[in-house]
C-alpha positions as CSV (number, residue, x, y, z in Angstrom):
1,X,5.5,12.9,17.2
2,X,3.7,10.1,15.4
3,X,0.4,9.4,16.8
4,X,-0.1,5.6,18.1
5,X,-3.6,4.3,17.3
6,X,-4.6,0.5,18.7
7,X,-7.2,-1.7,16.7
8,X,-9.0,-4.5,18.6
9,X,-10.5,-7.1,16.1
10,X,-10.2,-10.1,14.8
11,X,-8.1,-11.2,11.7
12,X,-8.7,-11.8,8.1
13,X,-6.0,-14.1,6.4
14,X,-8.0,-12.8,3.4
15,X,-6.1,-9.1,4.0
16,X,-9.3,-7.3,3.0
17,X,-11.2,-6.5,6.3
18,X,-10.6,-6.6,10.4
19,X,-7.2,-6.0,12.1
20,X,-5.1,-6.2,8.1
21,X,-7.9,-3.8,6.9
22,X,-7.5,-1.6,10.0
23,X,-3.4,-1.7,10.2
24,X,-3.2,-0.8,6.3
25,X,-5.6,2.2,7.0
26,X,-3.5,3.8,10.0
27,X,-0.3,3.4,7.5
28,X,-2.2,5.8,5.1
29,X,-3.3,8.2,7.6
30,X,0.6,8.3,8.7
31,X,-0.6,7.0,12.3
32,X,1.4,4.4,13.8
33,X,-0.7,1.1,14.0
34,X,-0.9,-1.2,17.2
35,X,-3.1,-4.3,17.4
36,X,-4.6,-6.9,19.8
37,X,-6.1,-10.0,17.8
38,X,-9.8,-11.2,18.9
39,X,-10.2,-13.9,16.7
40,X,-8.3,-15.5,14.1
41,X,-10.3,-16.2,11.0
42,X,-9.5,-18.2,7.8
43,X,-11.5,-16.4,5.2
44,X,-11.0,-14.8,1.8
45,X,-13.1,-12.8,-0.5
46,X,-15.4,-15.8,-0.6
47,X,-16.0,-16.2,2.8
48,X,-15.1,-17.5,6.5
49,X,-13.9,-20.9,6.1
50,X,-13.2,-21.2,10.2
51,X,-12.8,-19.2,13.0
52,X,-10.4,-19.9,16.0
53,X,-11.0,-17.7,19.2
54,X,-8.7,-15.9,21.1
55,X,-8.9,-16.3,24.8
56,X,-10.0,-12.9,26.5
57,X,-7.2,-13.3,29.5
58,X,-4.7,-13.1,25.9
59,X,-6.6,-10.4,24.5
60,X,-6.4,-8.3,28.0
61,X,-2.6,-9.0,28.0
62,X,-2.3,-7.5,24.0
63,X,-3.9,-4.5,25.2
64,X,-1.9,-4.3,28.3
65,X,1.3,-4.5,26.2
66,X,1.1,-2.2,23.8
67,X,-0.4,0.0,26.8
68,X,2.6,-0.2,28.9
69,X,5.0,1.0,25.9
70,X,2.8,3.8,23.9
71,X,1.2,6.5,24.3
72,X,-2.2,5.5,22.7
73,X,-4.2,8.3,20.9
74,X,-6.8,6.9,19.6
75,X,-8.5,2.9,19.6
76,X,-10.8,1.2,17.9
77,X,-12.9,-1.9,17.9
78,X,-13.9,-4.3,15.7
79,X,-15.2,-8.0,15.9
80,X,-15.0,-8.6,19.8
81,X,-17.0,-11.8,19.4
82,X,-17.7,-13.5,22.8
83,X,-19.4,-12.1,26.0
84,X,-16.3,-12.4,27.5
85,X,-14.1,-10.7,25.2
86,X,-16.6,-7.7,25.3
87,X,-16.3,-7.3,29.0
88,X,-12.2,-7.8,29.2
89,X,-12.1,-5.6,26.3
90,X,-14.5,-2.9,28.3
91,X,-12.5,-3.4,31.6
92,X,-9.0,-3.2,29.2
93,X,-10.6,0.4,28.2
94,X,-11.8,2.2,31.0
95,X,-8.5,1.5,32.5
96,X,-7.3,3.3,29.1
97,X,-9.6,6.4,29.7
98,X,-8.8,7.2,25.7
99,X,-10.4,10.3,24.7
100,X,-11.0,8.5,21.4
101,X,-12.5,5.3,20.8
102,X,-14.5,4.1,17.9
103,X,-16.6,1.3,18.3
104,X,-17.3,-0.5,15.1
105,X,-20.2,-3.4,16.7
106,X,-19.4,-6.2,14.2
107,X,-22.5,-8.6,14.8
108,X,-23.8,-9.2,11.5
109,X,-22.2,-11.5,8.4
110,X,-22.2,-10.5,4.8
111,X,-25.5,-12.4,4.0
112,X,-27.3,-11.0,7.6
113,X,-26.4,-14.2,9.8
114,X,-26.1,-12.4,13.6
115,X,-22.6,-13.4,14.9
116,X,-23.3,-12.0,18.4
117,X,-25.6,-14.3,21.1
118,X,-27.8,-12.5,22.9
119,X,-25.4,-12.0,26.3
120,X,-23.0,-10.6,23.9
121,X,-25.3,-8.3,22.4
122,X,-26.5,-7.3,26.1
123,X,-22.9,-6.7,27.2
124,X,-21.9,-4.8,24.2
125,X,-25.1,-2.3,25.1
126,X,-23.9,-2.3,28.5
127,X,-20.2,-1.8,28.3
128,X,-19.3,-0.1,25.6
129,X,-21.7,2.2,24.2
130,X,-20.7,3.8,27.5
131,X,-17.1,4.2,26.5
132,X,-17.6,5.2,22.2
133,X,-16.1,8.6,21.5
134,X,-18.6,7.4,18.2
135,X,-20.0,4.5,17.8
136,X,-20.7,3.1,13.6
137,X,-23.0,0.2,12.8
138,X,-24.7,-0.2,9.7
139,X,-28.4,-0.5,9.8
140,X,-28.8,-4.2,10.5
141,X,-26.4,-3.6,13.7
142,X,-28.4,-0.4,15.0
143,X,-31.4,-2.6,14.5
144,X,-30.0,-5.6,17.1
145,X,-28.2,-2.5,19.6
146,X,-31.5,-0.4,19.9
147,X,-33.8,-2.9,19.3
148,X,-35.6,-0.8,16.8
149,X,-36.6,-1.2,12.6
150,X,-34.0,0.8,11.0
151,X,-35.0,0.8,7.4
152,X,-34.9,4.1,5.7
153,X,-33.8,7.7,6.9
154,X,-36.1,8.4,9.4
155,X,-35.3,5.9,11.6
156,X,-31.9,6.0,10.8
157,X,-32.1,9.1,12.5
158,X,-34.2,7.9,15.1
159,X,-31.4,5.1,15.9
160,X,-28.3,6.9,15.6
161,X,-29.9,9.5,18.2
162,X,-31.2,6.5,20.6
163,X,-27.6,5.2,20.8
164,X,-27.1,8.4,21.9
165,X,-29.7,8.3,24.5
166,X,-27.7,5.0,25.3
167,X,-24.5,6.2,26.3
168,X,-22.4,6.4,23.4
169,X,-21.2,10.0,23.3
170,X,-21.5,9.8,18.8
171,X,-23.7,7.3,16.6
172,X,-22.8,7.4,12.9
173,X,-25.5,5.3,11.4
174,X,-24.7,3.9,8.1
175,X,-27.7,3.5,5.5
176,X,-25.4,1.7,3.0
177,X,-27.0,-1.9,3.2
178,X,-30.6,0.2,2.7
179,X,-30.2,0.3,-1.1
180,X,-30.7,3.4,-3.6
181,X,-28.9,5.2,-5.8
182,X,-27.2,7.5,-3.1
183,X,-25.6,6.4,-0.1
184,X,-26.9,8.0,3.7
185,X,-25.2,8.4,6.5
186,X,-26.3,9.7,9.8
187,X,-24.6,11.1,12.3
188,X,-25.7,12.1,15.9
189,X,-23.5,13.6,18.5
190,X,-26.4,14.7,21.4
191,X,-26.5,18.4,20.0
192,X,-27.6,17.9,16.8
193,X,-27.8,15.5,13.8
194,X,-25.7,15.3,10.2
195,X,-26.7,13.7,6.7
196,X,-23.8,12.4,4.5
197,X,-25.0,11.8,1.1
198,X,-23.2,10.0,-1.7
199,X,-23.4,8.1,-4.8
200,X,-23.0,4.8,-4.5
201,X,-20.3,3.5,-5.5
202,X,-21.2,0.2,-8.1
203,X,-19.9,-2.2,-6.4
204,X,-21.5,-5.0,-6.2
205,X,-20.3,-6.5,-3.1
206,X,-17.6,-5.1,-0.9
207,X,-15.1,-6.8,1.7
208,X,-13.5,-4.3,5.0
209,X,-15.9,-1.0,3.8
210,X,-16.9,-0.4,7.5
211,X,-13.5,-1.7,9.3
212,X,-12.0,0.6,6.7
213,X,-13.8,3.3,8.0
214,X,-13.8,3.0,11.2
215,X,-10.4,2.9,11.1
216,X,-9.9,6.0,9.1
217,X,-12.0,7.8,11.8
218,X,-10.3,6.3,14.8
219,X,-6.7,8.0,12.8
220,X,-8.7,10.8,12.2
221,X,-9.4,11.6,15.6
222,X,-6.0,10.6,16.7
223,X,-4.7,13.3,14.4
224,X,-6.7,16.0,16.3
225,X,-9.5,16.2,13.7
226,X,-13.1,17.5,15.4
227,X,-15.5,14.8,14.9
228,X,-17.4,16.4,12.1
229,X,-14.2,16.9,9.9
230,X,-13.0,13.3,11.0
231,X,-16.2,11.3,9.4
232,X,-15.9,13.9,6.4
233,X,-12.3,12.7,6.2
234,X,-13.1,9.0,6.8
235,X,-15.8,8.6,4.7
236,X,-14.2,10.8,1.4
237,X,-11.0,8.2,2.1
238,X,-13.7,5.0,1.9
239,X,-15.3,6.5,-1.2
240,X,-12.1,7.0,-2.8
241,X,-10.9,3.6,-2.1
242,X,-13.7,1.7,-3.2
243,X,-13.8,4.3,-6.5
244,X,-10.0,2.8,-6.8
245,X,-10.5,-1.0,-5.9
246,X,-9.4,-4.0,-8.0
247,X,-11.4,-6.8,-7.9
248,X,-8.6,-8.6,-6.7
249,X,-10.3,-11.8,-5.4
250,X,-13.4,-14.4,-6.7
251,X,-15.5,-12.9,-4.3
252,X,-16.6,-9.5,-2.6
253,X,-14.2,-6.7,-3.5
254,X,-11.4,-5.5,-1.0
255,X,-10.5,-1.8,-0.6
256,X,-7.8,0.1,-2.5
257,X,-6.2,1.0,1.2
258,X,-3.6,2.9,-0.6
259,X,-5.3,6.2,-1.1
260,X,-3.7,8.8,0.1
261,X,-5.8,10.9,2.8
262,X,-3.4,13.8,2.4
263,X,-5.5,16.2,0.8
264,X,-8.6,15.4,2.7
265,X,-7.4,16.2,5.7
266,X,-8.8,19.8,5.5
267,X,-12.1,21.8,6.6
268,X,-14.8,20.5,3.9
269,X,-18.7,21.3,4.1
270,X,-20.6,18.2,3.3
271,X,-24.0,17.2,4.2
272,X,-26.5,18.9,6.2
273,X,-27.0,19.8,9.9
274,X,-30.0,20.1,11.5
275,X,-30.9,20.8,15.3
């Protein structure tokens, strides 16, 4: 039966990032793709032009509808936005109980403006940390959640495993905004602690990389993938479809999201553990 995964986020006209991003993802993964808009956003590769909010009470009943006619396997979120979209969203969730939810905490623009106030910020420590299956912020991100100076590996390592420490039951830190020729990744699930190294991709600006991922986890882990295999799935079908990607646009370069994950989806070795 075809696995039914939900993305909450907000929308990019632009196609290249948020619930678009997300939706053309789960199609790859073969995962049937379910959605409950946040925001609505005219942007484009350029940038955010405006940005209409949804009302939480519309956001609940999204969630609520596509709850009342699938079986969800796996969600993910993406730009939640307000304080009060983070705590219907929350509440809309732990009714849920999914086994599998990937929090992506959108709170920082392209050029490092925070989107997030501080109650937001607050409630999105408080509510859902509690509820990630894994949570993925880039450096910046695990900087505002823990409070902390993420700026090479160490602390890296020292945030993903303090989001831990927070509730989250995964942290997958990613070091890509930290510069260098390879890319570093960190993931912590409580037990012990992962590297992912890769070479960066020259690219040099990129539009949807992290809702792209995220979502390829979230199908991932819908799919019946452990974690480990699921970011080593996720993050080979990210690197592949920014190796692939057009620069279709003026602006920062959108995904190839028609990579097929086929022949990822298999028991890899990548990276290294350590206790």
């Amino acid at each position: 039966m075809r696995q039914v995964v939900l993305t909450i986020a907000g929308s990019d006209s632009g196609g290249g990032a948020g619930i678009q991003a997300d939706l053309k993802t789960f199609c790859a993964f073969g995962v049937f793709g379910a959605s409950a808009v946040t925001a609505l956003t005219a942007q484009n590769t350029l940038g955010v032009r405006a940005i209409a909010d949804v009302e939480a009470s519309f956001v609940k009943a999204q969630i609520e509808a596509v709850a009342e006619d699938f079986a969800i396997a796996a969600a993910k979120t993406g730009m939640l936005a307000r304080q009060s979209v983070i705590e219907t969203v929350a509440e809309s969730l732990r009714a849920l109980a999914l086994a599998h939810l990937v929090v992506d905490p959108v709170s920082v623009a392209a050029g490092g403006d925070v989107l997030l106030e501080p109650a937001a910020i607050s409630a999105m420590r408080e509510l859902m940390l509690p509820l990630a299956a894994v949570i993925t912020p880039n450096a910046r991100e695990a900087e505002i959640i823990t409070g902390t100076a993420v700026t090479d590996l160490r602390t890296m390592r020292a945030a993903a495993e303090k989001l831990v420490v927070m509730g989250a039951r995964a942290a997958l830190v990613k070091g890509g905004r930290l510069g260098g020729d390879e890319s570093i990744d960190v993931l912590c699930d409580g037990r012990s602690t992962r590297e992912y190294r890769a070479q960066r991709v020259a690219i040099r600006r990129t539009h949807g990389a992290g809702c792209t991922l995220s979502a390829a986890l979230a199908a991932s882990l819908a799919l019946g993938l452990d974690l480990d295999t699921a970011v080593d799935v996720a993050k080979s079908y990210a690197s592949t479809a920014l190796e692939t990607a057009v620069n279709i646009g003026h602006g920062a370069t959108p995904l190839n999201h028609m990579v097929n994950p086929e022949r990822m989806i298999k028991p890899k070795v990548c990276g290294t553990r350590q206790p």
